[in-house]
C-alpha positions in Angstrom: -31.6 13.9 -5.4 -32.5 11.6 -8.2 -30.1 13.6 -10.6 -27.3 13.7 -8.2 -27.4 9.8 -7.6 -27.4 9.4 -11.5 -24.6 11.7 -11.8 -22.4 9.8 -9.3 -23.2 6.8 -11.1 -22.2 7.8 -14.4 -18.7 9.2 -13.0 -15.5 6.4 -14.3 -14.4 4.4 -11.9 -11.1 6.2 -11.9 -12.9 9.2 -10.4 -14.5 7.3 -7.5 -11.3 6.2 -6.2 -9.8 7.6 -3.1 -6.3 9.5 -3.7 -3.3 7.6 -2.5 -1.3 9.8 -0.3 2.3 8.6 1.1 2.6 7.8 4.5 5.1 5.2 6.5 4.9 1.3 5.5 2.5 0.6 8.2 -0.3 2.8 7.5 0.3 1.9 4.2 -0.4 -1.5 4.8 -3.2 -1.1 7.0 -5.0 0.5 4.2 -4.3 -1.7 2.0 -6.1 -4.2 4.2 -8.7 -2.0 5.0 -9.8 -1.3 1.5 -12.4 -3.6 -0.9 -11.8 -1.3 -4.4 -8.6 -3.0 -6.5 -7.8 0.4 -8.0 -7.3 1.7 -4.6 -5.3 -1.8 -3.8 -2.9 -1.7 -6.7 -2.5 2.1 -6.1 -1.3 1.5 -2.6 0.9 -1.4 -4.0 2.3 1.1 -6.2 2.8 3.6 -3.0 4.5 0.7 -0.7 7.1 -0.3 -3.5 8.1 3.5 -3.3 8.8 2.9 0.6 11.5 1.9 3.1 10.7 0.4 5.8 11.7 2.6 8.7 11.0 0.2 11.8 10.8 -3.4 12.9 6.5 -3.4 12.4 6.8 -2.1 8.8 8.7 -5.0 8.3 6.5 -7.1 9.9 3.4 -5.8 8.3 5.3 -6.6 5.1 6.0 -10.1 6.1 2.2 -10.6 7.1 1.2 -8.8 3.6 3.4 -11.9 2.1 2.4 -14.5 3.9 -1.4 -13.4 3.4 -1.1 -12.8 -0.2 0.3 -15.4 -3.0 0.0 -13.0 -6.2 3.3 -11.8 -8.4 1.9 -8.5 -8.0 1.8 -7.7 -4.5 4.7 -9.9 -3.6 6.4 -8.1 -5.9 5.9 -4.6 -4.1 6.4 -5.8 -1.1 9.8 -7.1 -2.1 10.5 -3.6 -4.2 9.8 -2.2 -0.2 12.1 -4.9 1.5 14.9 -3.7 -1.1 14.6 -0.6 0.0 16.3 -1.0 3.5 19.7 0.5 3.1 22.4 -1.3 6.0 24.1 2.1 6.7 21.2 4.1 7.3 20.7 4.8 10.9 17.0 3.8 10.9 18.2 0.4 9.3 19.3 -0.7 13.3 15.7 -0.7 14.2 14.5 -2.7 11.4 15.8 -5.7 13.2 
């Protein structure tokens, strides 16, 4: 048991953080506010830059992510996410 604990301890940080896997703006966002680790933070930031909003709550979880948060970083993702909206794309209608 003892050795175990010890060994968990001794793994990077790196290690101990949970795998991003994609999914749509929102859940991405409700992660991100879920989570405490920064690694796991900045890796969903990375995730949501990567992703269109497809409906009218990503793009209000975004705007909540913005208002909530002042730092270059996240703004910045969230922004990268905004860009992604494409006017011709059917989904685009449902946005707003």
């Amino acid at each position: 048991m003892i050795a175990a604990l010890l060994l968990v301890l001794s793994l990077p940080a790196a290690a101990q953080t949970p795998a991003v896997s994609t999914g749509t703006v929102s859940q991405l966002t409700e992660r991100f506010l879920e989570t405490t680790s920064n690694a796991h933070k900045t890796a969903l930031l990375g995730e949501l830059a990567k992703t269109a909003p497809r409906t009218g709550q990503d793009v209000a979880n975004l705007l909540d992510l913005f208002s909530r948060y002042s730092d270059a970083f996240t703004r910045r993702s969230i922004m990268d996410s905004l860009a992604r909206i494409t006017p011709a794309a059917p989904s685009s209608s449902r946005c707003f």
